[in-house]
PLY file of the C-alpha trace (Angstrom):
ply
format ascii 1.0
element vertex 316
property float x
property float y
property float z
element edge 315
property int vertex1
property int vertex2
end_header
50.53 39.45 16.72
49.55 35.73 16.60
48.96 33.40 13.21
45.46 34.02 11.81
43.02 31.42 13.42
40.45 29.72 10.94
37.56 31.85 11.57
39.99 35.10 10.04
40.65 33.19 6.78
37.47 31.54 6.19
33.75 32.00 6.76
30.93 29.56 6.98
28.61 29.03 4.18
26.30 26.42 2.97
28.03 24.13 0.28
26.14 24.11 -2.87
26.94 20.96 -3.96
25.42 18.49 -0.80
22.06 18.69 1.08
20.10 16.60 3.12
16.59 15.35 3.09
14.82 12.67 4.47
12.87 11.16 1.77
11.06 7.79 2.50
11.38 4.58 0.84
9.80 1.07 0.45
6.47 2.42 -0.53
4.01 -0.34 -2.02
0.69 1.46 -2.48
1.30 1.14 -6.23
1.98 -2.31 -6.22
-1.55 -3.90 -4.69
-4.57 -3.58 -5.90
-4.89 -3.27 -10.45
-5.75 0.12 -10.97
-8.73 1.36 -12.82
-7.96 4.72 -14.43
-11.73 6.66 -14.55
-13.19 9.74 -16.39
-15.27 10.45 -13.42
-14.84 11.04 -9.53
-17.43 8.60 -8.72
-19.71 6.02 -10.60
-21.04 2.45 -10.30
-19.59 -0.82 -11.30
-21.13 -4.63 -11.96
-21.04 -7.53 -9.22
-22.31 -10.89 -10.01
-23.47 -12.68 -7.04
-20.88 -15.10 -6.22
-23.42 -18.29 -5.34
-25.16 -18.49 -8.75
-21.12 -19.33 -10.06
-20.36 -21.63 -7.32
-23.73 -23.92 -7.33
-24.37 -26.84 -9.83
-27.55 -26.65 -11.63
-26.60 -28.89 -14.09
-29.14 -32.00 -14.25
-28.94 -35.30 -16.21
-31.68 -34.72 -19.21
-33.60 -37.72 -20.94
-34.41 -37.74 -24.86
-36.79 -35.13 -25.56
-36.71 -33.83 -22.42
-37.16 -30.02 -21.81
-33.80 -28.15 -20.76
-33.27 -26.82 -16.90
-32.38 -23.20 -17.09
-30.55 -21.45 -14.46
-30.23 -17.65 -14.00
-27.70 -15.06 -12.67
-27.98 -11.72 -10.87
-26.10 -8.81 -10.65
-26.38 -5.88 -8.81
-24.27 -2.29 -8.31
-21.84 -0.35 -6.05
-19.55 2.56 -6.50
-16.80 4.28 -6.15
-15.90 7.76 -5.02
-12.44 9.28 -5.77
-11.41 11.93 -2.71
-9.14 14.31 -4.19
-6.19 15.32 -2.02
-4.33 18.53 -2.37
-1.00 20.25 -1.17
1.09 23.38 -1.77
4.05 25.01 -1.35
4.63 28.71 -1.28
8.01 30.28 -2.56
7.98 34.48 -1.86
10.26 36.34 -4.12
12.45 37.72 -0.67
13.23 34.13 0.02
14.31 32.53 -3.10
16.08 36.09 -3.69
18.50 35.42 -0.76
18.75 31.41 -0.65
21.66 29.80 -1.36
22.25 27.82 -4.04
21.98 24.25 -2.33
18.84 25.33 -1.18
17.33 25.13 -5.32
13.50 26.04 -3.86
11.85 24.96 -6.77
13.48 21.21 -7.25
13.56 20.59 -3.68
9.90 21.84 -3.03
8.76 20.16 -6.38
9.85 16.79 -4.89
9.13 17.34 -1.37
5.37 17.76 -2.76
5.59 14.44 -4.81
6.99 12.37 -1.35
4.09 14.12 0.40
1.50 12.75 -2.36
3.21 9.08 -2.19
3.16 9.19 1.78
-0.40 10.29 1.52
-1.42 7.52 -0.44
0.44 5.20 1.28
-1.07 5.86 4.11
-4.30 5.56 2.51
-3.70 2.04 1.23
-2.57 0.34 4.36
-5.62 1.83 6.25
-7.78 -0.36 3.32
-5.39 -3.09 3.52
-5.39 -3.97 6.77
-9.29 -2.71 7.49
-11.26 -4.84 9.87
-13.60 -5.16 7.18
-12.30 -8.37 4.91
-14.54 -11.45 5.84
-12.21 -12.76 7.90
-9.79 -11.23 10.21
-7.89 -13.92 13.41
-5.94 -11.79 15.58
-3.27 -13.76 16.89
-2.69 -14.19 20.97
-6.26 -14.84 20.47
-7.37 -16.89 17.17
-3.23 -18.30 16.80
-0.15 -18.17 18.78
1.67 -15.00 17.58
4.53 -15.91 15.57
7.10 -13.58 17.62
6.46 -17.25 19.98
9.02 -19.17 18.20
8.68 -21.77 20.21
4.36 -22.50 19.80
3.99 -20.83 16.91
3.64 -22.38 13.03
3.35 -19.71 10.64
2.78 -21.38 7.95
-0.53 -23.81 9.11
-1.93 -20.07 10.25
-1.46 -18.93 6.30
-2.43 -21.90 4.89
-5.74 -22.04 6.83
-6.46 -18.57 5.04
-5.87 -20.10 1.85
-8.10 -22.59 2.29
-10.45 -20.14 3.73
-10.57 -17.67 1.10
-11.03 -20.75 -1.99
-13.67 -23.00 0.39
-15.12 -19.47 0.23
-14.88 -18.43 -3.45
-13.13 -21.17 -5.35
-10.47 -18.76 -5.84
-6.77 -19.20 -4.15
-5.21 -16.45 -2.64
-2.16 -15.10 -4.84
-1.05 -12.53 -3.01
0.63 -11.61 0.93
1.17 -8.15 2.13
2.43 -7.81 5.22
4.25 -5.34 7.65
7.93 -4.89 7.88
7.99 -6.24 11.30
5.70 -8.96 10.91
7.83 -9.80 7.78
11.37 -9.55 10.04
9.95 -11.89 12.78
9.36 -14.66 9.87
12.50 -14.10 8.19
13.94 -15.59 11.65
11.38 -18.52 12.54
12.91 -21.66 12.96
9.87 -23.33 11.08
11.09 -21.24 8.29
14.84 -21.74 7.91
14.40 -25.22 8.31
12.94 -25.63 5.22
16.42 -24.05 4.20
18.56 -26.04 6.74
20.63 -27.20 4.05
21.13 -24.53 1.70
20.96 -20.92 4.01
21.52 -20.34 7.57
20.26 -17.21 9.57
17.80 -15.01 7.83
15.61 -15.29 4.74
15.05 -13.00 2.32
12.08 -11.98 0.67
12.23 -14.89 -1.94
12.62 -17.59 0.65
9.93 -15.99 2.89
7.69 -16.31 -0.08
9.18 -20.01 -0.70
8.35 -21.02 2.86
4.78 -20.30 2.64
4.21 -21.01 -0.83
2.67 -17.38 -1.71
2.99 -16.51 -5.43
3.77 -12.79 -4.68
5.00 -11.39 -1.54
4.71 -7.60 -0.87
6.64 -6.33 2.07
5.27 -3.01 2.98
8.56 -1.16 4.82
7.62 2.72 4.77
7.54 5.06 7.70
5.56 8.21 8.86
5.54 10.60 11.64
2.07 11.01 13.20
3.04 13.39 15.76
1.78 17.30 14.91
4.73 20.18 13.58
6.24 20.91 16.85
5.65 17.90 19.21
8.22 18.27 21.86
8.64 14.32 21.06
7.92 13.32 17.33
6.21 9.68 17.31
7.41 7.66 13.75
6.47 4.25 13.21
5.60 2.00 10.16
2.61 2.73 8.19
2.05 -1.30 7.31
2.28 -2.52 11.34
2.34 -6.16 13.07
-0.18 -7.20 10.35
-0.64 -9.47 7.38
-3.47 -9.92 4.84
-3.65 -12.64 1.80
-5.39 -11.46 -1.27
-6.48 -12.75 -4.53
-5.77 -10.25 -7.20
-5.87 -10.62 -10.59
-2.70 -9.13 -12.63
-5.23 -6.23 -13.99
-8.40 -4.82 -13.83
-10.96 -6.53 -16.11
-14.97 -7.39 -17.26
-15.66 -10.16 -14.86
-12.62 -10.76 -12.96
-13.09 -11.10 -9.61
-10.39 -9.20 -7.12
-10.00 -8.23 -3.30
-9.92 -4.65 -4.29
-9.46 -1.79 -7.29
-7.76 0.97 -7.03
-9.69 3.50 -9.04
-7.89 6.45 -10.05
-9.67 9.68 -11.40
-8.26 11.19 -14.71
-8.55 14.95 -14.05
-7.98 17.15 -17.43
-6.12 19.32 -15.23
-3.76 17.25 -13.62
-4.42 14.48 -10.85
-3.98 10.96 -11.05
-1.36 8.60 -9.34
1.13 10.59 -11.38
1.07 13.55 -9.85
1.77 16.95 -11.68
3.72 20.01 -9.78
2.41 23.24 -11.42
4.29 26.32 -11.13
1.65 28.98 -10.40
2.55 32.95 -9.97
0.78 34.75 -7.40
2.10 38.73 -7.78
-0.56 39.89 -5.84
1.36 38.52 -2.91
4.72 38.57 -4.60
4.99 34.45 -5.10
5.43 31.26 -6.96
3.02 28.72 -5.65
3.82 25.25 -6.39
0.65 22.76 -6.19
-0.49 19.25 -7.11
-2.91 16.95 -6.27
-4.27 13.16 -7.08
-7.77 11.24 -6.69
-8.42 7.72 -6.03
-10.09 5.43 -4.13
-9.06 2.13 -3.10
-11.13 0.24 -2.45
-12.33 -3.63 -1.20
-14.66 -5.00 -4.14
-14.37 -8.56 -2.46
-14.74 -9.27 1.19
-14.67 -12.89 0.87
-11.12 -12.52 -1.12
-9.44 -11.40 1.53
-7.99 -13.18 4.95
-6.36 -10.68 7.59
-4.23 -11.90 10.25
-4.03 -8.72 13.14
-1.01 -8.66 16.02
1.11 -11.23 14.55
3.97 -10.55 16.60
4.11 -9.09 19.89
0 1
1 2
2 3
3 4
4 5
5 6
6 7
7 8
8 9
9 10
10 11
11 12
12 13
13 14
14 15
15 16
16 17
17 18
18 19
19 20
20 21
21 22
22 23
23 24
24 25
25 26
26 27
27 28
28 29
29 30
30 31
31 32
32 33
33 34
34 35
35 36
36 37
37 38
38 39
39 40
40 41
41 42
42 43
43 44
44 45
45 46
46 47
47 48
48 49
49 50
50 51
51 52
52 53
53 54
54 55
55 56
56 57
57 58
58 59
59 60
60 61
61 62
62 63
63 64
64 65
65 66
66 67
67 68
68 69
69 70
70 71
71 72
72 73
73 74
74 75
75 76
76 77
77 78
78 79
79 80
80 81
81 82
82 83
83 84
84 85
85 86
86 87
87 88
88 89
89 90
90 91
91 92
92 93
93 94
94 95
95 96
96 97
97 98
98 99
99 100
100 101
101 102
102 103
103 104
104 105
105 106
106 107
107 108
108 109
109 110
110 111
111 112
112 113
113 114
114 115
115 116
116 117
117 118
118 119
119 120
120 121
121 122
122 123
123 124
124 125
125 126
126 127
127 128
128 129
129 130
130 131
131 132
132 133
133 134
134 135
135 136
136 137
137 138
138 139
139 140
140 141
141 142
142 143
143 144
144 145
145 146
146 147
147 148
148 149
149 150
150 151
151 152
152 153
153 154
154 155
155 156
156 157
157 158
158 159
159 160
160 161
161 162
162 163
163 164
164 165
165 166
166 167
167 168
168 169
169 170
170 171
171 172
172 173
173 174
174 175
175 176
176 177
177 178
178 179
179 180
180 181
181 182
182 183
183 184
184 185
185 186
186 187
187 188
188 189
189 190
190 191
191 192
192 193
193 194
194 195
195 196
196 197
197 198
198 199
199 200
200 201
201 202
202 203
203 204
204 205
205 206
206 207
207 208
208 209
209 210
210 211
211 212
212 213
213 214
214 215
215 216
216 217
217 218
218 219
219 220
220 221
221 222
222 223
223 224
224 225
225 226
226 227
227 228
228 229
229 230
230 231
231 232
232 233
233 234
234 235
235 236
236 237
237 238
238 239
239 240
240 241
241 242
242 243
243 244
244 245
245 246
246 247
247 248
248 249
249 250
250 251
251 252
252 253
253 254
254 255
255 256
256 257
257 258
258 259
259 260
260 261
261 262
262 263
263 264
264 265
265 266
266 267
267 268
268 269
269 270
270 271
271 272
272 273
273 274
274 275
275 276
276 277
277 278
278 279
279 280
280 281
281 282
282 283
283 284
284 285
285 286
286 287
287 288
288 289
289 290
290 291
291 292
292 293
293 294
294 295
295 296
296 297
297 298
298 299
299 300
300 301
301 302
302 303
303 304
304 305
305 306
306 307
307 308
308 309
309 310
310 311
311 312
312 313
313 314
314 315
């Protein structure tokens, strides 16, 4: 009789001290528009019309002459905060037999809290990077792509927005989101590392990026998503922030008569909801269960057309 082989002496099992998961990272929802925590799903807010700021009224008065007066006006929108919901579902006969790497509860509790960061991610960009802004110049048509390193300038493109956006408003843009892949195309343009010919050769980073084109706050947006259905025979992921690029003017937080591209208004549920999102624990014995659930409401959303300046298809 022969040496026992390894499968006599030792039998698969799961470890219980590793597991994988794929959870996503360089999210930037969170990090755009202020956000405007509300008591109710939807209301109205103030806008002063932006030409009774921007036009001089002012007039040269004589001694005992009467005073000019000038006037403002202000009218309403609103907001409406969609609630989004998920679950998980944990039968007794299930956790009863997992192992112990599998921990149900932990791994479901935070596989609910990627799904509500993924969600609103998603929901972001889609505002972001709307066709709606006042201006949007899609480059191969309105500028040479910057992928052309060769026709391209990069940084006369952004600084026309600038300029847009204040000839506009009287504001300067503060702010540049823009897609991971639009982001590593300028990391490499000569017009950029020439400005850093002396000091750094190959690629920028973030800093330098921002440097080069003389943005106060650059927000790289780097997070991916699969858009293909459960069970695609050929899963589709790509980046939820694309080829694109927007400049903004926000203010560092929401306030009475501050002017920004967008809010991001949040709705404070008494149960639960908000942009930190709660997992509840819920028993379900009629079906012999633990239910794990959460949800969030928001909406955000563009309160400035005019103080925002998308550039679409920046690379090829």
């Amino acid at each position: 009789m022969g040496n026992p082989t390894t499968s006599d002496v030792h039998v698969d099992s799961a470890l219980s001290n590793i597991s994988i998961a794929y959870k996503p990272e360089g999210y930037i929802a969170d990090s755009i528009f202020p956000q405007v925590p509300v008591d109710k799903q939807s209301d109205n807010y103030y806008v002063w019309t932006k030409g009774f700021w921007l036009r001089n009224l002012v007039e040269r008065r004589t001694p005992g002459d009467t005073y000019p007066e000038g006037r403002l006006e202000v009218s309403d929108t609103g907001y409406f905060c969609n609630p989004y919901h998920l679950g998980y579902a944990i039968p007794d006969e299930v956790r009863d037999n997992a192992d112990p790497a599998i921990s149900l509860e932990a791994t479901g509790s935070e596989w609910l809290a990627t799904q509500f960061a993924l969600n609103r991610e998603i929901k972001v960009a889609a505002t972001v990077f709307a066709a709606s802004w006042e201006t949007t110049v899609t480059g191969g048509t309105d500028f040479v792509q910057w992928s052309d390193y060769d026709n391209s300038n990069p940084v006369t493109d952004v600084n026309l927005g600038k300029q847009t956006i204040q000839k506009s408003t009287g504001i300067r843009p503060n702010v540049m989101v823009i897609g991971q892949e639009a982001f590593d195309i300028l990391a490499e343009h000569p017009l950029l590392l020439d400005k850093f010919r002396y000091t750094q050769t190959g690629i920028l980073d973030e800093a330098q990026v921002q440097q080069a084109l003389k943005i106060p706050k650059l927000i790289v947006g780097s997070a991916v998503y699969e858009s293909t259905v459960e069970g695609a025979a050929t899963p589709t992921r790509g980046y939820i922030w694309g080829k694109e690029a927007v400049l903004l003017y926000v203010p560092p937080s929401a306030a009475l008569m501050t002017p920004a591209a967008g809010y991001d208004f949040v709705w404070r549920q008494t149960d639960g909801g908000g942009l930190t999102v709660t997992i509840r624990n819920t028993r379900e014995d009629n079906r012999d269960r633990d239910f794990l659930k959460g949800k969030h409401a928001f909406d955000a959303k563009i309160t400035a057309t005019d103080l925002g300046y998308r550039l679409a298809t920046v690379s090829a």
